[in-house]
FIRONU-669391 format. One record per residue: residue in one letter; x, y, z of N, C-alpha, C, O, CB in turn. Coordinates in Angstrom, 1 decimal. Glycine has a CB too. Layout:
N
+------+--------+--------+--------+--------+--------+--------+--------+--------+--------+--------+--------+--------+--------+--------+--------+
| guza |    nxx |    nyy |    nzz |   caxx |   cayy |   cazz |    cxx |    cyy |    czz |    oxx |    oyy |    ozz |   cbxx |   cbyy |   cbzz |
+------+--------+--------+--------+--------+--------+--------+--------+--------+--------+--------+--------+--------+--------+--------+--------+
|    A |      X |      Y |      Z |      X |      Y |      Z |      X |      Y |      Z |      X |      Y |      Z |      X |      Y |      Z |
...
+------+--------+--------+--------+--------+--------+--------+--------+--------+--------+--------+--------+--------+--------+--------+--------+
% end
This chain:
85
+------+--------+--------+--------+--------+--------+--------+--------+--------+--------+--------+--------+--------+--------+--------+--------+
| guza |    nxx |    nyy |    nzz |   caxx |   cayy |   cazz |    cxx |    cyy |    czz |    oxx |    oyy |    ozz |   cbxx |   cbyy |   cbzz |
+------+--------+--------+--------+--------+--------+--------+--------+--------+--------+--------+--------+--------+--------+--------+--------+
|    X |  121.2 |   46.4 |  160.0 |  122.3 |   46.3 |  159.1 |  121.8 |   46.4 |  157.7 |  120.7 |   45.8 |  157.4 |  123.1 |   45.0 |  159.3 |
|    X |  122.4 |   47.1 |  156.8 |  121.5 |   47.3 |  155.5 |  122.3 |   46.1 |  155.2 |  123.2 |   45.5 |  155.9 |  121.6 |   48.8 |  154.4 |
|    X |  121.5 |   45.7 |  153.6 |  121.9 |   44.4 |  153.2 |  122.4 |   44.4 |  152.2 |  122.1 |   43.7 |  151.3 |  121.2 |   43.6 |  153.1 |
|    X |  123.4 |   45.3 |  152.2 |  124.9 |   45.7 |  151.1 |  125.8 |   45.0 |  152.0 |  126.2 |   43.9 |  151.8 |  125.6 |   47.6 |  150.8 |
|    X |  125.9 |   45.6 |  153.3 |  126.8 |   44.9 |  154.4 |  126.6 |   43.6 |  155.4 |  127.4 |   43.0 |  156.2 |  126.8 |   45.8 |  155.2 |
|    X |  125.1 |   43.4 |  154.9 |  124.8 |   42.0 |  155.6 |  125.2 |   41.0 |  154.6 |  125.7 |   39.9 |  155.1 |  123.3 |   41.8 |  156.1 |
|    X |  125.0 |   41.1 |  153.3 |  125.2 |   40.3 |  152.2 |  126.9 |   40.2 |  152.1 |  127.3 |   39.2 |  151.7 |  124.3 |   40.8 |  150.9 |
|    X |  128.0 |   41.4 |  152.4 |  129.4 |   41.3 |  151.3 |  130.0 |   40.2 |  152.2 |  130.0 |   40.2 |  153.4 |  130.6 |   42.9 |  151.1 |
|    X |  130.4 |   39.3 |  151.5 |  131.2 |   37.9 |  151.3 |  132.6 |   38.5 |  151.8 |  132.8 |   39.6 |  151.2 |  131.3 |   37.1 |  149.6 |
|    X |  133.7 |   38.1 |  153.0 |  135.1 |   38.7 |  153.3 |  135.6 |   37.1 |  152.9 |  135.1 |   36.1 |  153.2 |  135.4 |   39.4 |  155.1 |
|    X |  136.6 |   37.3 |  152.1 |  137.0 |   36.3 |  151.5 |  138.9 |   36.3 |  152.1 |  139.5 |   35.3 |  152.5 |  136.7 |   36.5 |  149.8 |
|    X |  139.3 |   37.8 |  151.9 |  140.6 |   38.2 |  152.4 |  140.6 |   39.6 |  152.7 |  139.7 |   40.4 |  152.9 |  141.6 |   38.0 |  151.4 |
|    X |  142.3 |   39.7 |  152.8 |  142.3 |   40.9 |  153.6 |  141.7 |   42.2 |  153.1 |  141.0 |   42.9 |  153.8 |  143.6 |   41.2 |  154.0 |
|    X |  142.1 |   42.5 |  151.7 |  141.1 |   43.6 |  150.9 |  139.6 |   43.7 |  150.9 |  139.0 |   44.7 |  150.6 |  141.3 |   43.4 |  149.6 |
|    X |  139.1 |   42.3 |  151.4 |  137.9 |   42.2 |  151.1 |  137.1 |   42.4 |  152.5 |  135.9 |   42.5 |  152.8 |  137.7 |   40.9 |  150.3 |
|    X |  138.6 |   42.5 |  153.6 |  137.8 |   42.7 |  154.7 |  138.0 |   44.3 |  155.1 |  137.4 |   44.8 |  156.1 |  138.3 |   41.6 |  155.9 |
|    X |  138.8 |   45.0 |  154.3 |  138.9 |   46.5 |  154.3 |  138.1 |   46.7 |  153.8 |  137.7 |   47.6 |  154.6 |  139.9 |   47.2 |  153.9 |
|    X |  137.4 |   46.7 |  153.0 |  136.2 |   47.1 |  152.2 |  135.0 |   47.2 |  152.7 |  134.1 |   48.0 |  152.4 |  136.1 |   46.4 |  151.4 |
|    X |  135.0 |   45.8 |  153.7 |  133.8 |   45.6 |  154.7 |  134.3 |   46.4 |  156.1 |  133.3 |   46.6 |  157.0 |  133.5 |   43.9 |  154.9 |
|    X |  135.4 |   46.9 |  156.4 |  135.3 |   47.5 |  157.2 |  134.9 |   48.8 |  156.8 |  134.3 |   49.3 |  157.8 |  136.3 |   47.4 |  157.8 |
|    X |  134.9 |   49.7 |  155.8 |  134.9 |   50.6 |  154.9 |  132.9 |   51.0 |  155.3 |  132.3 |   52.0 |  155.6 |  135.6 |   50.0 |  153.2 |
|    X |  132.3 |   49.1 |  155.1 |  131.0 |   49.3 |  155.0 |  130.5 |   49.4 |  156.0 |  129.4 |   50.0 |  156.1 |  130.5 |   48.5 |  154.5 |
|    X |  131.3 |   48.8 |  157.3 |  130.6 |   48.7 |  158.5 |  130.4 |   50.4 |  158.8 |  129.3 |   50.9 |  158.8 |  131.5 |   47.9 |  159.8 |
|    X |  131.7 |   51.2 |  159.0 |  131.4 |   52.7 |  159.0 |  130.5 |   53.6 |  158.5 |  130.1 |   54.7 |  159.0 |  132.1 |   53.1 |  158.7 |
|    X |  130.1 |   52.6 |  157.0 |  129.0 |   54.1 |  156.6 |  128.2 |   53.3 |  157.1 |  127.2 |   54.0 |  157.5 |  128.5 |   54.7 |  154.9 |
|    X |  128.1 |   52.2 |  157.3 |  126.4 |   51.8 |  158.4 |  126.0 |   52.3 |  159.6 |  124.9 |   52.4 |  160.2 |  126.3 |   50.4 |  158.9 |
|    X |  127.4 |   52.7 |  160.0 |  127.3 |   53.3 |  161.6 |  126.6 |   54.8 |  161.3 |  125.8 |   55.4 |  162.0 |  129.0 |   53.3 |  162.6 |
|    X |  127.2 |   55.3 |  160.3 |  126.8 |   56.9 |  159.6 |  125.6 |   57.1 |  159.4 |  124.9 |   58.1 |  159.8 |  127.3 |   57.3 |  158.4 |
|    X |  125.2 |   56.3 |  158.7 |  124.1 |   56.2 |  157.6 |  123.0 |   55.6 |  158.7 |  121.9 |   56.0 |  158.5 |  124.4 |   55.2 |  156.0 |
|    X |  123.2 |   54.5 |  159.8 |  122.0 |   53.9 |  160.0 |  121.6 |   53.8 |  161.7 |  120.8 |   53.0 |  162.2 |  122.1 |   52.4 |  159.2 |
|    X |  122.5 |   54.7 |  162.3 |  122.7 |   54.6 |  164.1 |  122.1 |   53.7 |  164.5 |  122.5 |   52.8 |  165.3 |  122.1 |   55.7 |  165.0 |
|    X |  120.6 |   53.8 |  163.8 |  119.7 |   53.3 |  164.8 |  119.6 |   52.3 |  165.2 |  119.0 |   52.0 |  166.3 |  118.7 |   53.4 |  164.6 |
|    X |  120.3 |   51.1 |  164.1 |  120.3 |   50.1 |  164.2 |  121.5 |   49.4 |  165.0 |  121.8 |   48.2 |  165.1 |  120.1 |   49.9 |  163.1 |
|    X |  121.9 |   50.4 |  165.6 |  123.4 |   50.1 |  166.3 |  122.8 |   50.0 |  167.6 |  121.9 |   50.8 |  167.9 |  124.7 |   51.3 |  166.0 |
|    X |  123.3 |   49.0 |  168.5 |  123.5 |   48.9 |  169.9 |  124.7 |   49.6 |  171.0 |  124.6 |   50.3 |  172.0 |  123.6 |   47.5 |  170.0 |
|    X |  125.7 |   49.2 |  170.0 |  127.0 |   49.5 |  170.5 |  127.9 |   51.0 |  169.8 |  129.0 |   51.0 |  169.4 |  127.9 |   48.0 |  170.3 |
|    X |  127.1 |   52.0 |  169.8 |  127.5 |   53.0 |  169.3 |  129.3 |   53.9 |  169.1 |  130.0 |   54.1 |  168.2 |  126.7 |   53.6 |  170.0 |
|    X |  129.2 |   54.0 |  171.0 |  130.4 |   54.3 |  171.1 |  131.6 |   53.5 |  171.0 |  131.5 |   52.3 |  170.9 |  130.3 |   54.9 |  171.9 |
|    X |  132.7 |   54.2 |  171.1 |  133.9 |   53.0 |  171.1 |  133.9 |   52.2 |  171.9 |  133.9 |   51.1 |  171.6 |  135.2 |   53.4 |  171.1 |
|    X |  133.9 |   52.7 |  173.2 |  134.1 |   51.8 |  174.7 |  133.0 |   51.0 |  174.8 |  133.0 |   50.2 |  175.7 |  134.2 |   52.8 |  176.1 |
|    X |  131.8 |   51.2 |  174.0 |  130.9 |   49.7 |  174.1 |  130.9 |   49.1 |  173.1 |  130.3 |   48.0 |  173.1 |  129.5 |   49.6 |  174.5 |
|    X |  131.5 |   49.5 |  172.1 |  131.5 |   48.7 |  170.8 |  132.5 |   47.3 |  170.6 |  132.4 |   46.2 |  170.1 |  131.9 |   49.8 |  169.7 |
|    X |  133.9 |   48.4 |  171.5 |  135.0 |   47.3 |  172.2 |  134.8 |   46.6 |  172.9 |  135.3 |   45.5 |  172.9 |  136.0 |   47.6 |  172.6 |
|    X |  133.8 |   46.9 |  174.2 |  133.4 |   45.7 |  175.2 |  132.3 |   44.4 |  174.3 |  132.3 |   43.1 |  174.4 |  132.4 |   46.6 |  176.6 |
|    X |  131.5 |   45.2 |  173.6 |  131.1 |   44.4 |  172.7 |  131.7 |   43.4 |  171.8 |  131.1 |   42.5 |  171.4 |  130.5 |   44.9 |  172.2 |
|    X |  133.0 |   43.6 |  171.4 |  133.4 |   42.6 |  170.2 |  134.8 |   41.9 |  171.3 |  135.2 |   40.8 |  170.9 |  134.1 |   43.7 |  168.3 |
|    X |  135.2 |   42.1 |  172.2 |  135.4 |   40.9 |  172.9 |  134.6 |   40.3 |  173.6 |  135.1 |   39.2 |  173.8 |  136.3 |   41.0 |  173.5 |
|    X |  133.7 |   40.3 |  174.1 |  132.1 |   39.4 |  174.8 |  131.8 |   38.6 |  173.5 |  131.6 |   37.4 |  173.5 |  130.2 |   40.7 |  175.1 |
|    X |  131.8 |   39.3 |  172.3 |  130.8 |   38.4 |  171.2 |  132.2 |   37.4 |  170.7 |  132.0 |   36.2 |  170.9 |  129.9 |   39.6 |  169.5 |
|    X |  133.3 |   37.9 |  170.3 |  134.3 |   37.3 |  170.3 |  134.6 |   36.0 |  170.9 |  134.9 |   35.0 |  170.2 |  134.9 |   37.9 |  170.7 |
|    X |  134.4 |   35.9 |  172.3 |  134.4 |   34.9 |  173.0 |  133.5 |   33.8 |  172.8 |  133.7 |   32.6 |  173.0 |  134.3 |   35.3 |  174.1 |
|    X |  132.6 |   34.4 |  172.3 |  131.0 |   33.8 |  172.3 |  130.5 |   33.1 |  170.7 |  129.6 |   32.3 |  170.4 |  129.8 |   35.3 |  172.7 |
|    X |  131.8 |   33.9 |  169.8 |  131.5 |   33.7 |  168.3 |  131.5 |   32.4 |  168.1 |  131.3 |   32.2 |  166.9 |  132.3 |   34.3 |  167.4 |
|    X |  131.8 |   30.9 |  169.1 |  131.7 |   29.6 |  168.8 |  130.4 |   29.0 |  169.0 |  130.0 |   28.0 |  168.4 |  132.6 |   29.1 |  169.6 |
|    X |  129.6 |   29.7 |  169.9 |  128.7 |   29.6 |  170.2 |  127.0 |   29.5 |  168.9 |  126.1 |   28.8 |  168.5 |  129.1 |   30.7 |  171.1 |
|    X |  127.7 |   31.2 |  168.6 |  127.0 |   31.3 |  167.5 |  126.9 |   30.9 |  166.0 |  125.8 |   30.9 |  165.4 |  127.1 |   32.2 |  167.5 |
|    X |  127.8 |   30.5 |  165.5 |  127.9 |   29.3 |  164.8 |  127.6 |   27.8 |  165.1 |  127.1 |   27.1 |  164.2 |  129.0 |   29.3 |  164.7 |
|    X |  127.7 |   27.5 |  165.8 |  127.0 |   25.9 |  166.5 |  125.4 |   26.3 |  166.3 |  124.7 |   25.7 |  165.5 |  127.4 |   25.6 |  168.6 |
|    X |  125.2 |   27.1 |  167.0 |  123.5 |   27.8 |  167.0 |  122.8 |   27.7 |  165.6 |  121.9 |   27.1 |  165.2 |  123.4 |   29.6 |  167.4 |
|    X |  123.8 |   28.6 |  165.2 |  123.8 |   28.8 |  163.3 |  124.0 |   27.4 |  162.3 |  124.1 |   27.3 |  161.1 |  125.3 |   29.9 |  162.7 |
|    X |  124.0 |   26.5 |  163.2 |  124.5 |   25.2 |  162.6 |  125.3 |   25.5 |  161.3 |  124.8 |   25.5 |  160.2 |  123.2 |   24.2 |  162.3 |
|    X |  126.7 |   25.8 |  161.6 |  127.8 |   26.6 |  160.2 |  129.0 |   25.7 |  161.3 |  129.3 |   25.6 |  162.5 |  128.0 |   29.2 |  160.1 |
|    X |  129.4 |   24.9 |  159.3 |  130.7 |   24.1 |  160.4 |  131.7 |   25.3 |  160.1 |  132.3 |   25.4 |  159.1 |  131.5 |   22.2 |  160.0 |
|    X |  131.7 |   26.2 |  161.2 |  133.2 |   26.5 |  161.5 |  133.8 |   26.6 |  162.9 |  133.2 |   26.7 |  164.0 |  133.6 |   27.7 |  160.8 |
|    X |  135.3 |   26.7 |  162.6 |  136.0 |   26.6 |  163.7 |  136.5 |   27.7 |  164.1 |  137.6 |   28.1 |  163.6 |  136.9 |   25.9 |  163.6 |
|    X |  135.9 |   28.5 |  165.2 |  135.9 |   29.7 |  165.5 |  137.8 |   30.0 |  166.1 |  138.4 |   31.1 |  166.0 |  134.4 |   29.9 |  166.6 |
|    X |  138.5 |   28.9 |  166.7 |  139.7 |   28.7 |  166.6 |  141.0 |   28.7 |  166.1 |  142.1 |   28.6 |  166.7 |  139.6 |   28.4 |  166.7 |
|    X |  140.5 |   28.7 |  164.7 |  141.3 |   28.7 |  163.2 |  140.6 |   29.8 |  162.5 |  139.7 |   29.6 |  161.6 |  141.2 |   27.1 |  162.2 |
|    X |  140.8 |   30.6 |  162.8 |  139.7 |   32.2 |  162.0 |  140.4 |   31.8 |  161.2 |  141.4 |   31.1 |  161.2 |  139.6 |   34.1 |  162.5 |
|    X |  139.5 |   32.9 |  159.6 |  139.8 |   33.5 |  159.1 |  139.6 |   34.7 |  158.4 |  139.5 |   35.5 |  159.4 |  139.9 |   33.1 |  158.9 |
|    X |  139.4 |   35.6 |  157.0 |  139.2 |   36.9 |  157.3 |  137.6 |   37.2 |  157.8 |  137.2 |   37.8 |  158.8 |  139.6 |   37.8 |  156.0 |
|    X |  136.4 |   36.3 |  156.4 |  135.1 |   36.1 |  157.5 |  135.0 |   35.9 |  158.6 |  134.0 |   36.5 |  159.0 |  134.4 |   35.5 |  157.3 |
|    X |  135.5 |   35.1 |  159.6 |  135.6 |   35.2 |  160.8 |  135.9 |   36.5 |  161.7 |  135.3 |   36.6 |  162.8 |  136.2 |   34.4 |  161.0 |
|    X |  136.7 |   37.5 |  161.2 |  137.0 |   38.3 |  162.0 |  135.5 |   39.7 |  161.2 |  135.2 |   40.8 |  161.8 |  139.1 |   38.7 |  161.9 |
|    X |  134.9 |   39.4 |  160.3 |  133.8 |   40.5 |  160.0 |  132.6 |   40.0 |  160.6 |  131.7 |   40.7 |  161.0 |  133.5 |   40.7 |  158.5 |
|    X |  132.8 |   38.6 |  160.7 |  131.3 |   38.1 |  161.6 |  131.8 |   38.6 |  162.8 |  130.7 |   38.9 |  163.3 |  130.9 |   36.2 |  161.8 |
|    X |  132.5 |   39.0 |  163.6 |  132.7 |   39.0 |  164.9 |  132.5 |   40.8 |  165.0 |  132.3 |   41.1 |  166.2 |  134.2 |   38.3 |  165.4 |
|    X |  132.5 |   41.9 |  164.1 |  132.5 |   43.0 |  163.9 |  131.0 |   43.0 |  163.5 |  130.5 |   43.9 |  164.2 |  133.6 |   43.5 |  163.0 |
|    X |  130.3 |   42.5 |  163.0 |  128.7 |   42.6 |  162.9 |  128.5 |   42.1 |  164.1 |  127.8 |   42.9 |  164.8 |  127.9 |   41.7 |  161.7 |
|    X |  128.9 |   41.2 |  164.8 |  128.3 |   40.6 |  165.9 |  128.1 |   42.1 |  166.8 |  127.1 |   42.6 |  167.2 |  129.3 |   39.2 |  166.8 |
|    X |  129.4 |   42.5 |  166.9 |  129.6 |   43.3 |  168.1 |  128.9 |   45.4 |  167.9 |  128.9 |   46.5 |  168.4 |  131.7 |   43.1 |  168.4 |
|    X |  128.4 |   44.5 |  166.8 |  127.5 |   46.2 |  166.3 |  125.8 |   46.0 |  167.1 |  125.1 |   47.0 |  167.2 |  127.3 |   46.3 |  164.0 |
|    X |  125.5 |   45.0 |  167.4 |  123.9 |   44.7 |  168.0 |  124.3 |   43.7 |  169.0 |  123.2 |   43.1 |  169.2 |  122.6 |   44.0 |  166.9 |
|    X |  125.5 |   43.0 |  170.0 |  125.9 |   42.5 |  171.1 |  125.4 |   43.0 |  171.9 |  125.8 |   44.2 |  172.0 |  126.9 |   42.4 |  171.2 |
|    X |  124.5 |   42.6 |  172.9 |  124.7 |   42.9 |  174.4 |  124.9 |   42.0 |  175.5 |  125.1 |   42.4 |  176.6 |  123.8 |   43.5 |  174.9 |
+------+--------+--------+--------+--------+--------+--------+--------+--------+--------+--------+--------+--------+--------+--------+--------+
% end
């Protein structure tokens, strides 16, 4: 993940269009670093990691409540599911 896109803060919804904006040129710009390339594993990927994103937070010792998302929650779960297996 370059660290334009590992670093941007999603605060709201503009801010998570923006990072969706970034996730794409990462996928352009950086394949390699991608697990989940195509659509159909990118989608199996972000509901697996989805499920799991409570997990990774606890791990991450980060109090949040993967239950009460919000817009960072739904970009952590779109990085997750770019290197998920």
């Amino acid at each position: 993940m370059n660290d334009t896109l590992n670093n941007f803060k999603v605060t709201d919804r503009q801010s998570f269009i923006r990072f969706l904006d970034l996730l794409c040129k990462d996928l352009l710009d950086n394949p390699e670093n991608w697990e989940n390339k195509t659509l159909p594993d990118f989608l199996e990927a972000l509901s697996v990691f989805t499920e799991d994103v409570q997990g990774y937070y606890n791990n991450m010792k980060l109090d949040i409540n993967a239950d009460k998302p919000d817009w960072s929650t739904f970009a952590d779960i779109f990085k997750g599911a770019k290197v998920y297996e």
